[in-house]
C-alpha positions in Angstrom: 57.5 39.4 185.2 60.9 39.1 185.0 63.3 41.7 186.7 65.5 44.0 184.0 68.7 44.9 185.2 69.8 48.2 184.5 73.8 47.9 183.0 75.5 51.1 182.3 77.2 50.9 179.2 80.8 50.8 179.3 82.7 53.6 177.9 86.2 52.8 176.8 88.8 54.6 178.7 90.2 56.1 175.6 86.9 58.0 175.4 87.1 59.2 178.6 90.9 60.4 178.4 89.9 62.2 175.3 86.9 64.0 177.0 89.3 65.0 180.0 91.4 66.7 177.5 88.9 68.8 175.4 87.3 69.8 178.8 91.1 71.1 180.2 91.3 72.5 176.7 87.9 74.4 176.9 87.9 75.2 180.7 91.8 77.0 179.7 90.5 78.7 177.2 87.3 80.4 178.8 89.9 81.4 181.6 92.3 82.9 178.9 89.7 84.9 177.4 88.2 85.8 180.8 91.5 87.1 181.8 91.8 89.2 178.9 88.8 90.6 179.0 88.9 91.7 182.5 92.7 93.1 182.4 93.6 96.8 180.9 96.4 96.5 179.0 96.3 100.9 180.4 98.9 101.8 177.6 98.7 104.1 174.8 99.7 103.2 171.5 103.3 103.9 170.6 103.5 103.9 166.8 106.7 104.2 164.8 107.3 105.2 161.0 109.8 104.2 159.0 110.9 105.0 155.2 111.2 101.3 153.4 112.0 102.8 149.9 111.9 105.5 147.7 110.6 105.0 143.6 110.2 107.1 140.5 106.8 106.6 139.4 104.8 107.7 136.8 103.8 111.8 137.5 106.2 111.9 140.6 107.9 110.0 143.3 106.2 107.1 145.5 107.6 106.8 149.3 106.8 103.3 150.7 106.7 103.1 154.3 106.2 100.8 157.5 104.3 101.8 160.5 104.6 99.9 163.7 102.4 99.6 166.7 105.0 99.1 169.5 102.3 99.6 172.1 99.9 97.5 173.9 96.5 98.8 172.6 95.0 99.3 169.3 95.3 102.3 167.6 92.5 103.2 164.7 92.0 105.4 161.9 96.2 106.4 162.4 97.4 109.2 160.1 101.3 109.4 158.9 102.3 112.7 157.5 105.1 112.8 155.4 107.2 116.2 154.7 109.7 116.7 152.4 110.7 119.8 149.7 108.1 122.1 151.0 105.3 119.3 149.9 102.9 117.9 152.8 101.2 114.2 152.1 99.4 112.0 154.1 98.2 108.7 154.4 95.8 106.7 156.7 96.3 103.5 158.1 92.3 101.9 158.8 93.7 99.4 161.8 97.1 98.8 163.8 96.5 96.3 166.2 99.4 96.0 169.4 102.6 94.7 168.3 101.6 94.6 164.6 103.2 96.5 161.7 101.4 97.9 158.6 103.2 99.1 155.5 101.7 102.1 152.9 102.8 104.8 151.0 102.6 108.7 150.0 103.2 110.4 146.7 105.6 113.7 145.9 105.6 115.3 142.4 109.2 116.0 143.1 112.3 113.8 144.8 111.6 113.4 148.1 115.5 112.1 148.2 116.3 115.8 147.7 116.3 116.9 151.0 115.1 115.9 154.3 112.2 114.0 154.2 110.1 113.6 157.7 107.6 111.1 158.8 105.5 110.4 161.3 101.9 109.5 163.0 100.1 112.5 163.8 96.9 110.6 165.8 94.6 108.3 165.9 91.4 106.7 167.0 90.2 104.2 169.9 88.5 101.4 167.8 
C-alpha cells in the first residue's frame, strides 16, 4: 500500500494578516469592556437645567427645557421642578446617562416670563 503524505494546506498570507487583526480587534475589546466593568467611575451625577424657550400654547404657557448630566454616572427616574408666579410643575426625565443631555418641558396657565422662573433637578434614582 502506498504511503499518503499528509500536506497541510496552504493558507494565503492575506488570510492570516486578516485573522491577526480581528483577533487584536477582539482581544482589545474584551480588555475595554473588562476594564470598565471592573472600574467605579465613584461620582455622583451632577445634572444641570436650563430654560431653551418659552411659548404661548393653547390653555397656558409651555417651558421647554434641557437637562444635562455633567457627571460620570447614570442618573434615573430624574425630576426637574419648575417655579414660577406662585405655580409649581414638574417633569420627569426616565434616563440621563453620563455626559448626555435630555431636553422636556412643563406647562403654566399663566406667563412664566412674568417673573422669575426657577428650575432645577430635585433627585433621582440609581438605574
Amino acid at each position: 500500500m502506498a504511503e499518503r503524505k499528509s500536506r497541510a494546506p496552504n493558507t494565503p498570507l492575506i488570510e492570516w494578516i486578516v485573522g491577526g487583526f480581528g483577533a487584536l480587534v477582539f482581544a482589545a475589546m474584551v480588555a475595554v469592556l473588562t476594564a470598565n466593568a471592573l472600574t467605579d467611575p465613584g461620582g455622583l451625577p451632577s445634572i444641570v437645567t436650563s430654560v431653551e424657550r418659552i411659548e404661548a400654547v393653547e390653555g397656558g404657557y409651555a417651558v421647554a427645557f434641557t437637562a444635562r448630566n455633567e457627571g460620570d454616572t447614570t442618573a434615573a427616574m430624574v425630576e426637574i421642578t419648575a417655579e414660577a408666579g406662585g405655580e409649581t410643575h414638574s417633569a420627569t426625565i426616565d434616563y440621563l446617562p453620563p455626559r448626555s443631555q435630555r431636553r422636556g418641558g412643563v406647562f403654566f396657565e399663566r406667563d412664566p416670563r412674568g417673573g422669575e422662573l426657577k428650575l432645577r433637578a430635585e433627585g433621582y434614582q440609581d438605574p
